[in-house]
C-alpha positions in Angstrom: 12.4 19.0 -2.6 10.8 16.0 -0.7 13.8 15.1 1.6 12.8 14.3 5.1 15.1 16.7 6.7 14.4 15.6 10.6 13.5 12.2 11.3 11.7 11.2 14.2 13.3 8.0 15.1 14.9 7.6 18.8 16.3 4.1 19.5 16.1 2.9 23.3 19.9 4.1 24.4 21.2 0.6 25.3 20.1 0.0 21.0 22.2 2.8 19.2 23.8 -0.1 17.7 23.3 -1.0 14.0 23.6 -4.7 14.5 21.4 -4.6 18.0 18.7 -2.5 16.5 19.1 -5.5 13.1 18.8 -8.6 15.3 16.9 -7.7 18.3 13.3 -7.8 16.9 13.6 -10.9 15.2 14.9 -12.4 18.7 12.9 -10.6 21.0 9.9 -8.4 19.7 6.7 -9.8 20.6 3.9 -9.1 18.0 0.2 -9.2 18.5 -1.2 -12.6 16.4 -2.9 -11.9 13.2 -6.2 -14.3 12.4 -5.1 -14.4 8.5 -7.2 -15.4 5.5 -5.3 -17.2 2.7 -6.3 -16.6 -0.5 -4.0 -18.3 -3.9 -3.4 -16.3 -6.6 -2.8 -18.5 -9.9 -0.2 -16.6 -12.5 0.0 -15.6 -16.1 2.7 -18.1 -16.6 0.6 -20.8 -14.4 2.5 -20.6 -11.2 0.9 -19.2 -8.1 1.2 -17.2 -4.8 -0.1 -17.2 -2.2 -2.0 -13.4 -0.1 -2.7 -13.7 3.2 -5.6 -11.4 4.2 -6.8 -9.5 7.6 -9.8 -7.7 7.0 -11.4 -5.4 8.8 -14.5 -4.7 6.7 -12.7 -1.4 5.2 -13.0 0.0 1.6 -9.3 0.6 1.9 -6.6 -2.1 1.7 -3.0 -2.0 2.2 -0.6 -4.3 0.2 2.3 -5.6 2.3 5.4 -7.2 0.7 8.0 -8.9 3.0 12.2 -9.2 2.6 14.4 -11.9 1.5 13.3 -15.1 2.4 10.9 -13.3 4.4 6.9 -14.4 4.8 3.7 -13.4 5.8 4.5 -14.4 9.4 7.5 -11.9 9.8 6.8 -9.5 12.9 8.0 -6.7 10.9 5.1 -7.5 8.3 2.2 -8.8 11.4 3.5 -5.4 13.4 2.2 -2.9 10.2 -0.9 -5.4 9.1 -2.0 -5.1 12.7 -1.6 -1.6 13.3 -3.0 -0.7 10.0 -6.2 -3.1 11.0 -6.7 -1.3 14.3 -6.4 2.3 12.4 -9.6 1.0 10.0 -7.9 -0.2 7.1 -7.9 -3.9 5.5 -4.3 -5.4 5.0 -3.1 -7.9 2.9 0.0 -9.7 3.1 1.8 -10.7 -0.4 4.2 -14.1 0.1 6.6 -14.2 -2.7 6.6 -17.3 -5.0 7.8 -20.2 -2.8 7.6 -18.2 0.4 4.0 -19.4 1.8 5.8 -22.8 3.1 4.7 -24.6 0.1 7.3 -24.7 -2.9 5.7 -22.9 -6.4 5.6 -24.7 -9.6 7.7 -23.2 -11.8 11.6 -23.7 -11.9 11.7 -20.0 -11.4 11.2 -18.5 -7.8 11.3 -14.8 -6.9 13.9 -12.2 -7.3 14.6 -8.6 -6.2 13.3 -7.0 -9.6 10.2 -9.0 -10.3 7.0 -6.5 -10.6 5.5 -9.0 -12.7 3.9 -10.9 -9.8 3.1 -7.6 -8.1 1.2 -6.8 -11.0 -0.8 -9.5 -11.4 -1.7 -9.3 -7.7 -2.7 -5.4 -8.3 -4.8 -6.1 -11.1 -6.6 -9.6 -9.6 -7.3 -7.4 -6.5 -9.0 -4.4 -8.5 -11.0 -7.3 -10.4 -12.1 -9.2 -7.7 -12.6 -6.8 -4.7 -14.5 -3.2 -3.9 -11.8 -1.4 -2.6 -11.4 2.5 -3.2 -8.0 2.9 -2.6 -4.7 0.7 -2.1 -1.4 1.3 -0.6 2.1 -0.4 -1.2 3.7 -1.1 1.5 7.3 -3.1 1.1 10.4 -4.1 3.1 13.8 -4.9 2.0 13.6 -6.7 -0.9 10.0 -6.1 -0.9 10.5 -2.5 -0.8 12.8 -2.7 -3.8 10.4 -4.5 -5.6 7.4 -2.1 -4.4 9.9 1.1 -5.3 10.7 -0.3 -9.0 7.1 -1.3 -9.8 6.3 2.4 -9.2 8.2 4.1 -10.8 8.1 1.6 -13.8 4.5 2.4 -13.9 5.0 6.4 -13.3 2.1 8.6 -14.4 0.1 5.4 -16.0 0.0 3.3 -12.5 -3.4 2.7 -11.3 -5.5 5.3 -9.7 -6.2 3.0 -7.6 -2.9 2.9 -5.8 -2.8 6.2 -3.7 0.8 6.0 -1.8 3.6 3.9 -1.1 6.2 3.7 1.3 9.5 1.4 1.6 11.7 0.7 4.3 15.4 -0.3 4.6 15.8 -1.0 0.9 18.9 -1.7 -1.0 17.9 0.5 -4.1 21.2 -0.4 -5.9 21.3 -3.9 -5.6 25.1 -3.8 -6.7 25.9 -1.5 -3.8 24.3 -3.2 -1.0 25.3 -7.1 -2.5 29.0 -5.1 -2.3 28.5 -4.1 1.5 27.2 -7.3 2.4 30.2 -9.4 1.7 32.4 -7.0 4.7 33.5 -9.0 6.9 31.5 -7.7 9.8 28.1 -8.5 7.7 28.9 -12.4 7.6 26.2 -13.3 10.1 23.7 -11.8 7.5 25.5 -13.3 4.7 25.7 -16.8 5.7 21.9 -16.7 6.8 20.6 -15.6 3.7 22.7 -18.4 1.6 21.7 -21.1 4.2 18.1 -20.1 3.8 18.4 -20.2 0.1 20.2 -23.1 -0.1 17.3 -25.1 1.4 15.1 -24.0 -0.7 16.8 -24.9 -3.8 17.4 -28.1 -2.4 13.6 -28.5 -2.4 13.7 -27.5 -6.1 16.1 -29.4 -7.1 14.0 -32.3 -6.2 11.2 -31.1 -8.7 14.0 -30.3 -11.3 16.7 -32.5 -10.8 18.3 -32.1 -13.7 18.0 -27.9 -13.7 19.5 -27.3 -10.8 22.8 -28.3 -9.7 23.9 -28.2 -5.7 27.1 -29.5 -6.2 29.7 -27.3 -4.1 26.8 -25.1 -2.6 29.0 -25.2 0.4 31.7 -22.9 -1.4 29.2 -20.0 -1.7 29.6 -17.3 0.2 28.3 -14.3 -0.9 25.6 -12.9 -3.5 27.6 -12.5 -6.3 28.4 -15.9 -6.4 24.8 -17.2 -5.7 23.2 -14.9 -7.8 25.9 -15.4 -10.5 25.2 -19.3 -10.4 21.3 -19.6 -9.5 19.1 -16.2 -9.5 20.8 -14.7 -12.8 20.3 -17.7 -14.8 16.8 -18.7 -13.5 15.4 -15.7 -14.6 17.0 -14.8 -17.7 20.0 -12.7 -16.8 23.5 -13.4 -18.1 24.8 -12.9 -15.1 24.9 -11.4 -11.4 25.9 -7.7 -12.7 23.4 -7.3 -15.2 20.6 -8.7 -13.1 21.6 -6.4 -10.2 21.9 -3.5 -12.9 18.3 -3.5 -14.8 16.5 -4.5 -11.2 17.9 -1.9 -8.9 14.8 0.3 -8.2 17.4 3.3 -8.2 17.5 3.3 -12.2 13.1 4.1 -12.2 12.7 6.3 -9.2 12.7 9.6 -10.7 9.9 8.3 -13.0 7.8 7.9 -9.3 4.3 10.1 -10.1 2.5 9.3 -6.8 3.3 9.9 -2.9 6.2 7.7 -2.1 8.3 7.6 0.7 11.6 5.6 1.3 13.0 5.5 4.8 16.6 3.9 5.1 18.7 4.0 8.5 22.1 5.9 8.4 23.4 3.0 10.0 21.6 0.2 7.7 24.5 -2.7 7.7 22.7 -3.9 4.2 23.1 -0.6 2.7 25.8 1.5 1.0 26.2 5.1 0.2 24.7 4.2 -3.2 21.4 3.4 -1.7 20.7 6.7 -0.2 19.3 8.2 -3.6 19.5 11.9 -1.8 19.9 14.1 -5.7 16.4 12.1 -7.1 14.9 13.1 -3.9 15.6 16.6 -4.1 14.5 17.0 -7.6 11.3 14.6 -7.4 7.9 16.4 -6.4 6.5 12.6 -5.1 9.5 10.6 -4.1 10.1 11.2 -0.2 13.1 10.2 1.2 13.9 10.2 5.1 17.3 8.8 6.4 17.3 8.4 10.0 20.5 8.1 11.9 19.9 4.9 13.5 17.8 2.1 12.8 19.5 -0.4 11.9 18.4 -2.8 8.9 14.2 -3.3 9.7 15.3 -2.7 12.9 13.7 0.9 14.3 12.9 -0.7 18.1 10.6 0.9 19.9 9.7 0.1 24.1 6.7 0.7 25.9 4.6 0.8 22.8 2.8 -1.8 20.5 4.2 -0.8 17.4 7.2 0.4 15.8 8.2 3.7 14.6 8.0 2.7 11.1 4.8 1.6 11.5 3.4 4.5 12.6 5.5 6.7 10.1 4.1 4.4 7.1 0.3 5.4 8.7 1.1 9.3 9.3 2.7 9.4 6.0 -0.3 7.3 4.1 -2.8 9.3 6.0 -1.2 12.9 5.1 -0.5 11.9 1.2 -2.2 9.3 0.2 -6.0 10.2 1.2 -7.0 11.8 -1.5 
């Protein structure tokens, strides 16, 4: 019964705040600089991505997938490359389509379900490079997207692929989208539709006549944006059904390999749907630890280099994922 029963996690005292521990290290954490690498990945359908590497000369790589609207440069995804560098292991950092500054090809861009592009990163790194063993390391959306591909892929996912971990994921995409539109989640709201916003205005200048901006301004929360661009983009009839069939939640008691997923008590992105505590407890692989604070890829830490959850996703890979 793999439920964490006693996190470690202590927040700084003047931080036992969901919203503090949320905002304060995108406004004030300072991250070592990573020297990155950047390799383009072209897609099945034609499209591309982009990796950004660090290497360290190691025969181990870790695979790092960033949030919504998220990049390689996040300091929650340059904090876990560079401590995983300094513990010996290569790291690689997977932009999403349309997230490595540059805007992708297709009219499609990425969405909280997509393993396909995961995939196809997987398999073009077990083609092209040496490595014995890779870990799976996502956040946020990432981590929804990391959580889905492996438990989509249960006992038949690569042997190459050793452990995965996942932080501050909404694992019922329905739930957390629901959570989001409270009133005292509007700052992240209103971020997240501004930041989309511009990009689509960038694709509606490839596509002018697929995409259609008129009234943007009236959109307020996911339902609405996904109900109007993600759902149709990528095939869904609609917001509901798209949250439905990508929510990792439906495919985690498939999980066959070391997984752990580590969302905050206090996560403002998450509600009590995305605490899968009964899969858990009935899973021999899937980990789950639920920390009472945190915050939403918050988990703060002074007087040390890295965060907590950076040194939990190490211990964790180290203890599971070595063999």
């Amino acid at each position: 019964m793999p439920i964490v029963r006693h996190s470690g996690y202590q927040p700084p005292l003047l931080l036992r705040n969901r919203h503090l521990l949320t905002i304060y290290p995108t406004l004030c954490r300072w991250v070592k600089p990573v020297a990155y690498t950047r390799e383009r990945i072209i897609l099945p359908d034609s499209d591309f991505l982009d990796l950004d590497f660090s290497k360290v000369n190691s025969d181990r790589l870790v695979l790092v997938l960033h949030g919504l609207e998220g990049d390689a440069q996040r300091k929650y995804v340059k904090g876990m490359v560079s401590l995983f560098n300094q513990q010996g292991y290569d790291a690689a950092a997977m932009n999403f389509r349309g997230c490595s500054g540059e805007p992708n090809k297709a009219l499609r861009f990425y969405h909280s379900g997509d393993t396909g592009d995961l995939d196809a990163v997987l398999h073009h790194l077990e083609a092209v490079y040496p490595y014995k063993a890779i870990y799976l390391i996502g956040f946020s959306l990432g981590g929804n997207v990391v959580l889905k591909y492996t438990g989509e892929k249960g006992r038949d996912i690569s042997p190459l692929i050793r452990a995965t971990v996942a932080i501050s994921v909404p694992v019922d995409l329905a739930n957390s989208a629901i959570e989001l539109e409270k009133k005292q989640n509007n700052i992240y709201m209103q971020r997240f539709i501004r930041s989309l916003g511009e990009k689509l205005a960038a694709k509606a200048k490839l596509f002018p006549n697929e995409i259609n901006l008129d009234g943007y301004a009236a959109i307020n929360t996911f339902r609405q944006f996904d109900n109007r661009y993600t759902a149709p983009l990528h095939g869904f009839p609609n917001a509901a059904v798209y949250w439905a069939s990508s929510s990792a939640i439906r495919v985690l008691h498939q999980v066959a390999i070391p997984t752990l997923l580590i969302n905050a008590q206090d996560d403002p992105f998450l509600g009590a749907g995305c605490y899968p505590y009964d899969i858990a407890e009935k899973s021999a692989h899937f980990f789950l630890e639920t920390p009472r604070y945190g915050g939403h890829v918050g988990f703060v830490n002074f007087g040390v280099s890295s965060y907590w959850t950076e040194r939990r996703a190490l211990d964790f890979i180290r203890t599971h994922g070595a063999s």
